[in-house]
C-alpha positions in Angstrom: -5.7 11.2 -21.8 -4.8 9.6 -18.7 -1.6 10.4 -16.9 -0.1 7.1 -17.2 -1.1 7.1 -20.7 0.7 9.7 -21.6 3.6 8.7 -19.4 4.2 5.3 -21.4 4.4 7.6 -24.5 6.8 9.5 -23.6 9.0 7.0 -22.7 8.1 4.0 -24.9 7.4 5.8 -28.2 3.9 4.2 -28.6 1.5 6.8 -30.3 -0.9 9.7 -29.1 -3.0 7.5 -30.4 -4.9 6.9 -27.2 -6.8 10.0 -27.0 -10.3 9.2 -26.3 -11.5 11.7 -28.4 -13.3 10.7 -31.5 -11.6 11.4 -34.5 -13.4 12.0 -37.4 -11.4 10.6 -40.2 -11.5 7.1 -38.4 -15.2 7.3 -37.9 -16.4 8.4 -40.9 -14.1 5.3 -42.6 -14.0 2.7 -40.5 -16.2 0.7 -38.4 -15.2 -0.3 -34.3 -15.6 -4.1 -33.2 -14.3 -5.2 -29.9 -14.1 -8.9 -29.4 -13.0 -11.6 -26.9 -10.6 -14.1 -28.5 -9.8 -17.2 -26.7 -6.3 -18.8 -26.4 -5.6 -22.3 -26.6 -5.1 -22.6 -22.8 -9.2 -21.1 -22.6 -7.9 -17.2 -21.8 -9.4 -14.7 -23.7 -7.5 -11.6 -25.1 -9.4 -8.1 -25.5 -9.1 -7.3 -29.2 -10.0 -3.9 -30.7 -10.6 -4.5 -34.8 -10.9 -1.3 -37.2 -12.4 -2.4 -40.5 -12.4 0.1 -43.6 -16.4 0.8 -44.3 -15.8 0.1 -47.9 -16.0 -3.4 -48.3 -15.9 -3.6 -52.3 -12.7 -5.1 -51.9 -10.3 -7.1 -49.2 -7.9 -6.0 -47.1 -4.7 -7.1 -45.4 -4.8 -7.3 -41.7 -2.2 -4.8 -39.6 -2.0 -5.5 -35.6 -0.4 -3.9 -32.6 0.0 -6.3 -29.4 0.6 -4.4 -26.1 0.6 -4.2 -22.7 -0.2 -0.4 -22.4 -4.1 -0.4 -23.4 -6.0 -0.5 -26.4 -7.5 2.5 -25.3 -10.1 4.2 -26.3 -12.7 1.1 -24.8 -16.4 1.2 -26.3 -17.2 0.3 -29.7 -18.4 3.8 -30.2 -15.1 5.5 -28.8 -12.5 5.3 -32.1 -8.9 6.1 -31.8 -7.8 9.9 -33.1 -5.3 7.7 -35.9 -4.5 4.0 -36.0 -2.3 1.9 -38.0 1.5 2.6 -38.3 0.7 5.9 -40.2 -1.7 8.5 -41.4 -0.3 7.4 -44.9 -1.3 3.8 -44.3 -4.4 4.2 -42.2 -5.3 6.2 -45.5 -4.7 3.5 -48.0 -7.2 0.8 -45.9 -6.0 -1.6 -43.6 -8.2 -3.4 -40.8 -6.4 -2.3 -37.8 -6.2 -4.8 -35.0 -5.1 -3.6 -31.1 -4.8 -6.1 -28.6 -4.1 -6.1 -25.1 -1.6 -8.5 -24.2 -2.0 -11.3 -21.6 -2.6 -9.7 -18.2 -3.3 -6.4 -19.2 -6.3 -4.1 -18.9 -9.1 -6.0 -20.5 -7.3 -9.2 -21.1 -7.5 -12.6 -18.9 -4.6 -13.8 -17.0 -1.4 -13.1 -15.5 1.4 -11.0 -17.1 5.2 -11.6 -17.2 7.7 -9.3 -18.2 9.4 -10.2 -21.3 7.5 -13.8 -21.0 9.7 -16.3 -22.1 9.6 -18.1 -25.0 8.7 -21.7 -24.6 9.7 -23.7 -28.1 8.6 -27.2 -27.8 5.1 -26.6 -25.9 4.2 -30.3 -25.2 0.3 -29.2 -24.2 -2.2 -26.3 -24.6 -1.2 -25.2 -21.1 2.0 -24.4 -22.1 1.5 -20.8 -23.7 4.1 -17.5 -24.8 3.6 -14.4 -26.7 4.3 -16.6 -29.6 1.1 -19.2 -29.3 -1.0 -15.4 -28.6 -0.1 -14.3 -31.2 -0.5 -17.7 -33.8 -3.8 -18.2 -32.0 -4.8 -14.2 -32.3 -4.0 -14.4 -36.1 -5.7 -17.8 -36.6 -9.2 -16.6 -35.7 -8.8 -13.2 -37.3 -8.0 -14.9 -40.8 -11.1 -17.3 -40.2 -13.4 -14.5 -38.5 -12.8 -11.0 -39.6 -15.0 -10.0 -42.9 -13.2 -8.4 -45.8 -9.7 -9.9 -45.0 -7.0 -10.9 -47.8 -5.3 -13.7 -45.7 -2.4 -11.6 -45.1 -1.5 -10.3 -41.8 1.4 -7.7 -40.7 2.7 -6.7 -36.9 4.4 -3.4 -36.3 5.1 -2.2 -32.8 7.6 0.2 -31.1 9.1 -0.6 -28.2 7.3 -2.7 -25.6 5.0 -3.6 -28.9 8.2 -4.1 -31.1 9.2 -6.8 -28.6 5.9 -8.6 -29.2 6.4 -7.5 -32.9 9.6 -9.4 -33.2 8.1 -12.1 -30.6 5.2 -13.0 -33.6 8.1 -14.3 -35.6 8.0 -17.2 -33.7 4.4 -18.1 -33.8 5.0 -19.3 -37.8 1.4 -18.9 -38.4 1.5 -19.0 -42.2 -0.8 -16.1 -42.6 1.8 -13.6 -41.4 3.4 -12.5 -44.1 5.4 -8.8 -42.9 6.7 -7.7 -39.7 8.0 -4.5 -38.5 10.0 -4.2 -34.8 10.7 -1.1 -34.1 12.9 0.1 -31.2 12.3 -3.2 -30.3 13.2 -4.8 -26.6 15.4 -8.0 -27.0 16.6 -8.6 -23.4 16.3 -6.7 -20.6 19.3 -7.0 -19.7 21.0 -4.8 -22.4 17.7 -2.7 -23.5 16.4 -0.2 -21.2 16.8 -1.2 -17.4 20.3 -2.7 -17.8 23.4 -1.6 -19.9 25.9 -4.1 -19.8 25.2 -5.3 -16.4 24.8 -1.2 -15.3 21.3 -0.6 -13.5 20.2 2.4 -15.3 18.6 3.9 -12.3 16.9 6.6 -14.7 14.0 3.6 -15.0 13.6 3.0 -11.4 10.6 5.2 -11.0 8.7 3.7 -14.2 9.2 0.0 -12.3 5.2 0.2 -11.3 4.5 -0.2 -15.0 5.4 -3.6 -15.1 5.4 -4.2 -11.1 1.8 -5.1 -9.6 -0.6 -7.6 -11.2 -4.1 -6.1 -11.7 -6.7 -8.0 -10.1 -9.6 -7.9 -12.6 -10.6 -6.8 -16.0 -9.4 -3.0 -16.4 -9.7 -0.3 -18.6 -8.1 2.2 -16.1 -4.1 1.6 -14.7 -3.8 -0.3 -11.6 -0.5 1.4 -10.5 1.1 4.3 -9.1 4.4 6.2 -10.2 6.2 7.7 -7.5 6.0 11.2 -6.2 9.6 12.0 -5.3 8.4 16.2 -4.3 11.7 17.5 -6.0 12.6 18.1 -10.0 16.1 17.5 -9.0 16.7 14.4 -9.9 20.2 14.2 -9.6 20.0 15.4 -6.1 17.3 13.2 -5.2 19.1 9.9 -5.9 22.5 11.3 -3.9 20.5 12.0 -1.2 18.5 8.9 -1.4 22.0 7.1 -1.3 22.3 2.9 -1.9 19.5 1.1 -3.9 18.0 -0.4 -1.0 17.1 3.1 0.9 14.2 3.2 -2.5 12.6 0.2 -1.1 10.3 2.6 1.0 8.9 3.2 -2.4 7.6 0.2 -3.9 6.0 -2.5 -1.8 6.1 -6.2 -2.1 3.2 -6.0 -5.0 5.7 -4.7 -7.3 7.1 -7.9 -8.3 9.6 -6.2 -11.4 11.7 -4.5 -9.0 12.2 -7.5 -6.7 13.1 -9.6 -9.5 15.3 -6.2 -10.6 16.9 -6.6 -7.0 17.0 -10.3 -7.2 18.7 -10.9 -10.3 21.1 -8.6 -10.6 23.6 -10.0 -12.7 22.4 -12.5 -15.9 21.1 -15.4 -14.9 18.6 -17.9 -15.9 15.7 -15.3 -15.0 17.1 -12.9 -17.6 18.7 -15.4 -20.1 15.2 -17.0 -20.9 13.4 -14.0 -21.1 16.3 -12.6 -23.8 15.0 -13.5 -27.8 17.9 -13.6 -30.2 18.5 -17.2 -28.7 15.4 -18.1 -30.6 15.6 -16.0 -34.0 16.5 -18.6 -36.1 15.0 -19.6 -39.8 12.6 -16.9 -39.9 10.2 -16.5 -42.6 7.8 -13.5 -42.8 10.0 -10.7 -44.4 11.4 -8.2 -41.3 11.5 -4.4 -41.5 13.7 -3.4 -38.2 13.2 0.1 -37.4 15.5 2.2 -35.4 16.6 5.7 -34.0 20.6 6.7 -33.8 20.0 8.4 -30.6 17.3 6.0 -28.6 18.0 6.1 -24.9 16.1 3.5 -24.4 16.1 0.5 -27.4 19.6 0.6 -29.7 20.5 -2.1 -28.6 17.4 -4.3 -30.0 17.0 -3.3 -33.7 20.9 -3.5 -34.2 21.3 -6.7 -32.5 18.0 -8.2 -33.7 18.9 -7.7 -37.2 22.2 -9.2 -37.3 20.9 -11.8 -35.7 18.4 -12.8 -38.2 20.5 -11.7 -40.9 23.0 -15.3 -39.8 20.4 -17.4 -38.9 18.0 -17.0 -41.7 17.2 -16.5 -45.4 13.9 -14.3 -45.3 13.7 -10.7 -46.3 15.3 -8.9 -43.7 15.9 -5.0 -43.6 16.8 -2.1 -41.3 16.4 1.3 -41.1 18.5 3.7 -38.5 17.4 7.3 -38.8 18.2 10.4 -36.7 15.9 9.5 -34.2 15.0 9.2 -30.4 12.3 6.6 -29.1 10.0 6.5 -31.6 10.4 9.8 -33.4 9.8 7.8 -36.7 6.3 7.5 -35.8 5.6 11.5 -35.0 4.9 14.2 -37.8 7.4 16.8 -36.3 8.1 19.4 -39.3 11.3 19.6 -38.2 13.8 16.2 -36.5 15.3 18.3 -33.5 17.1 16.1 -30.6 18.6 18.5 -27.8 20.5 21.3 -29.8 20.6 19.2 -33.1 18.4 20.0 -36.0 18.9 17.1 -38.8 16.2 18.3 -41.1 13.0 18.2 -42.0 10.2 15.9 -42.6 12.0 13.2 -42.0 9.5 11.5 -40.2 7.1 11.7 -43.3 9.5 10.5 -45.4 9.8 7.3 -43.8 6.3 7.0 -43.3 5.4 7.7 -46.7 8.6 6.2 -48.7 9.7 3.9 -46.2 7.2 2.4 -44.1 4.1 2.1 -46.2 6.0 0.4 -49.3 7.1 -2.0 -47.5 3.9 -2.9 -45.7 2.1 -2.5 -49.4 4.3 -4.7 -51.2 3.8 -7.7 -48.7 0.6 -7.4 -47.7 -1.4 -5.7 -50.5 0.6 -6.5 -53.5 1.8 -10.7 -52.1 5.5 -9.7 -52.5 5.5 -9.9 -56.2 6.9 -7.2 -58.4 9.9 -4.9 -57.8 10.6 -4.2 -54.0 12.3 -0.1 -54.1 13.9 -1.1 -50.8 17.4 -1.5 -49.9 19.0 -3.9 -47.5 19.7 -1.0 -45.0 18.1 2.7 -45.1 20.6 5.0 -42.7 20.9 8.5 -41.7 24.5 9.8 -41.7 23.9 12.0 -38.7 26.5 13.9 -39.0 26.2 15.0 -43.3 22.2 15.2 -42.2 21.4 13.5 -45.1 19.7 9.6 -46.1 22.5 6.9 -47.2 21.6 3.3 -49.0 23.2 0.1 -48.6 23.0 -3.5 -49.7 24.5 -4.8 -46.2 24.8 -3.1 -42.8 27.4 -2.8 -41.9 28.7 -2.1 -45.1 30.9 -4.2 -46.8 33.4 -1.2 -47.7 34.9 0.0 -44.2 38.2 -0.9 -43.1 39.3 -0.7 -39.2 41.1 2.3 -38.1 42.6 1.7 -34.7 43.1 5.1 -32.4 45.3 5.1 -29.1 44.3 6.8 -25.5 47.8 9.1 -25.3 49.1 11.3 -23.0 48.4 14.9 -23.1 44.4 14.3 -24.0 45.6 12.9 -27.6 43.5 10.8 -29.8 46.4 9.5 -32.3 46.8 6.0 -34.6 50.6 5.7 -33.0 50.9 4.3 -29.6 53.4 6.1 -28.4 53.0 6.7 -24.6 53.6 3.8 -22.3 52.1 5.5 -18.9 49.0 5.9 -18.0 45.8 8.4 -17.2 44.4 8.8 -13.5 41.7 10.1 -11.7 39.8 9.9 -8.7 36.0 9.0 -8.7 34.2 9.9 -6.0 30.7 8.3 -5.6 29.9 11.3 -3.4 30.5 14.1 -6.2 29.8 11.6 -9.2 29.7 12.9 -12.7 26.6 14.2 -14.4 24.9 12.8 -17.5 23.4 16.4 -18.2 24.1 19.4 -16.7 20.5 20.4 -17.3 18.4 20.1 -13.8 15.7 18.7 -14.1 12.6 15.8 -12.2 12.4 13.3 -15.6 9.6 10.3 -14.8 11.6 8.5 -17.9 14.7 7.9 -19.7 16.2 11.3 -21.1 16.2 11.4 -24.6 18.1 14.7 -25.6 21.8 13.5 -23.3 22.1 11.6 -26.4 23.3 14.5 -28.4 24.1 17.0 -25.6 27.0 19.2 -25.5 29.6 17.2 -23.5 31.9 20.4 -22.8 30.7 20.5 -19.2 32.1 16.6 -18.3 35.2 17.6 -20.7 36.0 20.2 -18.0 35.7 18.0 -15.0 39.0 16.2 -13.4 36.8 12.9 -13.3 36.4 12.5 -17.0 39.5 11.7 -19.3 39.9 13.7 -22.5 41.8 12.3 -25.4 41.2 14.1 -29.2 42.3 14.3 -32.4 44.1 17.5 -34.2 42.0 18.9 -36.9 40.9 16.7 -39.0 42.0 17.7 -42.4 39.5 15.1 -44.5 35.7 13.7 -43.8 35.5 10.7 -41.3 32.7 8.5 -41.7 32.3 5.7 -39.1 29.8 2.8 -40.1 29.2 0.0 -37.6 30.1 -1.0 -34.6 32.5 0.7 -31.8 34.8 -1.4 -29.6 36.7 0.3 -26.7 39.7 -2.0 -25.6 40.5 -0.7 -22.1 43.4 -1.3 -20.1 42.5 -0.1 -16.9 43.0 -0.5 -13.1 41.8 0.7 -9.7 42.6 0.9 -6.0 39.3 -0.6 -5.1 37.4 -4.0 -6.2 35.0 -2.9 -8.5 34.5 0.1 -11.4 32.4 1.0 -13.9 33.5 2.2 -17.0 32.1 4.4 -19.5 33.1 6.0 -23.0 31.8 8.0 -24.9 32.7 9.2 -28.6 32.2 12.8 -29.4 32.5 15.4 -32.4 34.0 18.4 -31.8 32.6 21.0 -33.6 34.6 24.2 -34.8 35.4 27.3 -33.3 33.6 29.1 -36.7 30.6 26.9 -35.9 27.3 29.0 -37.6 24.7 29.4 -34.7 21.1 27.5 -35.0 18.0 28.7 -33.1 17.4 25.1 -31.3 20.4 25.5 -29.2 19.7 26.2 -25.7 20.6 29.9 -24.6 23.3 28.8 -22.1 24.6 27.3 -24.9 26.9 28.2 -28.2 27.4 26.3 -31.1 31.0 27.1 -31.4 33.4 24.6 -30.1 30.3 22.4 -29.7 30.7 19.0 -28.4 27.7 16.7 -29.5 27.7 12.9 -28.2 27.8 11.1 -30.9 28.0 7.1 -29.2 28.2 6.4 -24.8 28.1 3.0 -23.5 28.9 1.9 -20.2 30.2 -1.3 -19.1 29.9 -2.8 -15.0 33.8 -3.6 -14.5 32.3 -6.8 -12.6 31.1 -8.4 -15.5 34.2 -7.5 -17.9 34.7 -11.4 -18.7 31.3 -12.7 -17.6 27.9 -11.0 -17.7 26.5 -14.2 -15.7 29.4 -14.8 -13.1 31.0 -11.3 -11.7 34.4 -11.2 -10.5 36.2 -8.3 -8.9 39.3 -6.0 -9.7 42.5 -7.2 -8.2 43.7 -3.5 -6.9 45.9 -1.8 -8.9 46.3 -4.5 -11.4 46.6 -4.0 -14.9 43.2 -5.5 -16.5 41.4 -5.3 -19.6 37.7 -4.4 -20.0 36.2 -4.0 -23.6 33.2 -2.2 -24.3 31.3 -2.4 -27.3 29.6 0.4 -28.3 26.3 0.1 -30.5 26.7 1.2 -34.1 26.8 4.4 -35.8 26.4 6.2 -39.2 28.6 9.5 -38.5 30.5 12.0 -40.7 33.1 13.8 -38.6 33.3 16.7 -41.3 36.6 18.4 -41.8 37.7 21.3 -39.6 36.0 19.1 -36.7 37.6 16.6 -34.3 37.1 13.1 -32.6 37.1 13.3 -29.0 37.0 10.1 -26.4 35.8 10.8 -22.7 36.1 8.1 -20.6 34.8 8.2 -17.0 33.1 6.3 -14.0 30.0 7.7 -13.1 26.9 8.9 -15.2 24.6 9.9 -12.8 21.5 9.7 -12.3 21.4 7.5 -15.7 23.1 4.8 -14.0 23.4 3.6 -10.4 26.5 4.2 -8.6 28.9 1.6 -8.4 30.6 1.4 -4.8 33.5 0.3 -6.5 33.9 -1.8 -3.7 32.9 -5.6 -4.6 30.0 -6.3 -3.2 27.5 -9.7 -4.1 24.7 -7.7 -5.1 24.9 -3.9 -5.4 21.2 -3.6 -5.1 21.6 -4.8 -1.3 24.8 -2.3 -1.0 25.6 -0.3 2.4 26.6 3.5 2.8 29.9 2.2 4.0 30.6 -0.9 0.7 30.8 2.9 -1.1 34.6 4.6 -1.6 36.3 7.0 -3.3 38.8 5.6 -5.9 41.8 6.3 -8.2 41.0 5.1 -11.7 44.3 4.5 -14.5 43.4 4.2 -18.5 46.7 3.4 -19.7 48.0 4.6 -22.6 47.7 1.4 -24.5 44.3 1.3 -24.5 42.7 1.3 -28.2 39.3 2.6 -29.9 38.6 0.5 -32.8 36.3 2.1 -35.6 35.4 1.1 -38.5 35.4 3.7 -41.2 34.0 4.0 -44.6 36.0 3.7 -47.5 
């Protein structure tokens, strides 16, 4: 497998399904075509097309668009699994790869997150959305053996395009599944809230350079920093300009990164829930609980959908990091967590496949087994149905930011809670040390005892809690801050407390002890710049009293009793995020060594976590 292959895995969830080694299953029972199909505007896509050898009966057509290979290339070179799943590759699908425009083996250029274009007035004007209705068009009317009946999964980069085929209303497509799926760039993986999660920057070649010609190897080059410190090579590296040296002007995504660096029209047009409106193919969203990288997509997506239009539309949010659904792990293990086993297979097999067969194979008719929403309570480990996410049966229960680190429903206090962030010494988001080339997945459940113990990061908690606490939904942290300087970011994070009695588990890390354990169960940080605009930035007034709300993406979480809810709240999350000078500056990315100051932070006591907590 190529580097970069395996690279994109790792950090976009797509399969280790690129292995060039022929597999036998696939050989012996299907047969390889690799065609050249031709877009309205005269470019031709590369399209790999895996058609079951048995050809007594028809089959529906499952297809993958992406712009990370359809590797392996040759008609004799087959794919070690394809389809979503060894459960469906199994039952007979013909299994379509394509390589999206401007990547590897496919004509013309590429742009990241292409916008969609909805009243093309001529066959010039072309999106994802016109691929994809052109793509499907000529498989119906070309591929032997086919049912008239075509599905999309994806994860990821794919799920974008997954969820982007919606759009193309070509009546053949009939079932879609995004998973993890992108929906603006601006809140999936290289922004949060207006925060430049600096943990992509050296991934930027991926989407950077334009190849020159037709490709089956990568045209571009991930840098080779020469330390597997990360932390300590971004604080030495300092501003966001001094990585310049890194990239030159080929890589187009992190001048546009640099460019654009609050949301303007660039990243508005590229974003697609604007456009998810009266959909009709029935919609599967797929999701992890603890995806670094794409939370933000499937939760958003859905609810979007679920407003704007009447078509079968589901989701399912397991106990997952980027793409874990899609692996055949024996046992679902995310930093020192162990929720279980096989649970992977079970959505595959129970999950996944039925709903694939019942639109596809069986023309939606019958009983559908599925519910509205499939979710893993990650903190009673175990699989929770629902006829609405999020459910109709929660009630908001309001928490206060006290004095004396206390987490209480009476607001009590009317003072505040300082500290002094220093951009110099700026909080960790793991106190592992390690050289990542991608997002970190396991922060996302890490034991948060060692920021608990820092003066930079606030602490407020619960007592005991005497009764189960289930939050469902959506988190919103109403802040009332201020700061001596002109800018501040601001991040929260919601965390259960484990007990002191806590029974040891063999996937902690040796360092480590389970007692007293403080897993992350929610973060989210929010730019204070863009606290009443994400498109026009404004900055602090010092030490003025100001309000910044963060919401916080949803969650499915049993605080058990005998644990606690903690809150941490804090300014820097480093190397994850950037560092803000928290001095106000136009454009951070263009920021000086001397725009960067040490600050004193208040959270006043006021200040509210809202839950919402099942009834």
């Amino acid at each position: 497998m190529k580097k970069s292959c395996l690279l994109v895995f790792i950090f976009f969830g797509t399969f280790l399904f690129a292995q060039e080694k022929q597999a036998s299953y696939v050989a012996e029972h299907y047969t390889k075509k690799e065609v050249r199909i031709k877009m309205r505007d005269g470019a031709s896509l590369f399209t790999s097309i895996y058609s079951p050898k048995d050809t007594s009966k028809k089959y529906p057509i499952i297809m993958q668009r992406t712009p990370y290979d359809c590797a392996p290339y040759g008609e004799d070179k087959f794919k070690r699994s394809i389809g979503p799943s060894e459960t469906m590759m199994k039952e007979g699908y013909i299994v379509v790869y394509q390589d999206v425009r401007g990547r590897y083996m496919s004509d013309g250029l590429y742009d990241n997150m292409r916008a969609f274009i909805p009243n093309k007035k001529s066959k010039k004007e072309v999106d994802e959305a016109s691929d994809t209705y052109d793509t499907i068009d000529w498989l119906i009317k070309n591929v032997a053996n086919n049912n008239g009946n075509v599905g999309i999964w994806g994860i990821s980069y794919p799920g974008f395009y997954a969820s982007y085929s919606l759009l193309s209303n070509h009546p053949a497509l009939k079932a879609v599944s995004p998973q993890a799926a992108i929906s603006d760039f601006f809140f999936d993986d290289f922004h949060h809230n207006g925060a430049y999660l600096l943990s992509y920057w050296k991934v930027t070649p991926l989407f950077g350079p334009q190849k020159n010609k037709l490709t089956t190897e990568d045209w571009f080059q991930f840098p080779n920093i020469g330390t597997n410190d990360d932390y300590q090579f971004f604080l030495d590296a300092g501003p966001l300009v001094n990585l310049d040296k890194y990239y030159d002007k080929s890589n187009e995504f992190w001048q546009q990164l640099k460019d654009h660096s609050s949301y303007d029209e660039f990243w508005q047009k590229r974003g697609i829930l604007q456009h998810m409106k009266n959909i009709k193919p029935a919609v599967m969203f797929v999701g992890g609980w603890f995806d670094a990288e794409d939370l933000y997509g499937p939760l958003n997506t859905y609810s979007t959908i679920e407003k704007s239009s009447k078509n079968y539309n589901t989701i399912v949010m397991g106990p997952w990091s980027h793409g874990d659904w899609a692996r055949n792990s024996a046992n679902q293990v995310i930093g020192n967590i162990n929720f279980g086993d096989s649970i992977s297979g079970f959505y595959q097999k129970n999950i996944e496949a039925n709903f694939f067969r019942h639109f596809l194979k069986e023309n939606g008719k019958g009983v559908n087994k599925l519910p509205e929403a499939y979710v893993f309570d990650t903190g009673k480990k175990d699989w929770k149905t629902f006829d609405s996410w999020p459910p109709k049966n929660t009630e908001t229960q309001v928490f206060y930011l006290q004095g004396n680190e206390k987490l209480s429903i009476n607001n009590l206090d009317v003072a505040f809670e300082e500290f002094i962030s220093d951009p110099k010494k700026p909080v960790p988001h793991s106190e592992d040390i390690q050289q990542r080339g991608l997002t970190p997945r396991k922060y996302m459940t890490d034991d948060q005892r060692f920021a608990a113990r820092r003066p930079d990061v606030l602490v407020f908690e619960t007592e005991i809690l005497n009764d189960n606490v289930t939050l469902a939904g959506d988190i919103l942290a109403k802040l009332k801050v201020s700061t001596t300087g002109t800018d501040a970011d601001w991040i929260v994070k919601v965390v259960d407390v484990f007990p002191n009695d806590e029974p040891e588990t063999k996937e902690i890390q040796p360092y480590l002890k389970m007692s007293n354990y403080h897993m992350m169960v929610r973060s989210e940080v929010m730019r204070g710049r863009f606290r009443n605009s994400f498109s026009q930035p404004e900055p602090f007034v010092p030490n003025q009293k100001t309000a910044v709300n963060i919401k916080l993406q949803d969650v499915f979480h049993t605080f058990k009793k005998g644990h606690k809810i903690q809150i941490q709240v804090q300014s820097t999350w480093f190397p994850l995020i950037d560092l803000n000078p928290q001095t106000f500056v136009e454009n951070i990315f263009y920021a000086k060594p001397d725009d960067f100051k040490k600050q004193t932070h208040r959270v006043y006591n006021d200040s509210e976590i809202e839950f919402k907590v099942l009834k």
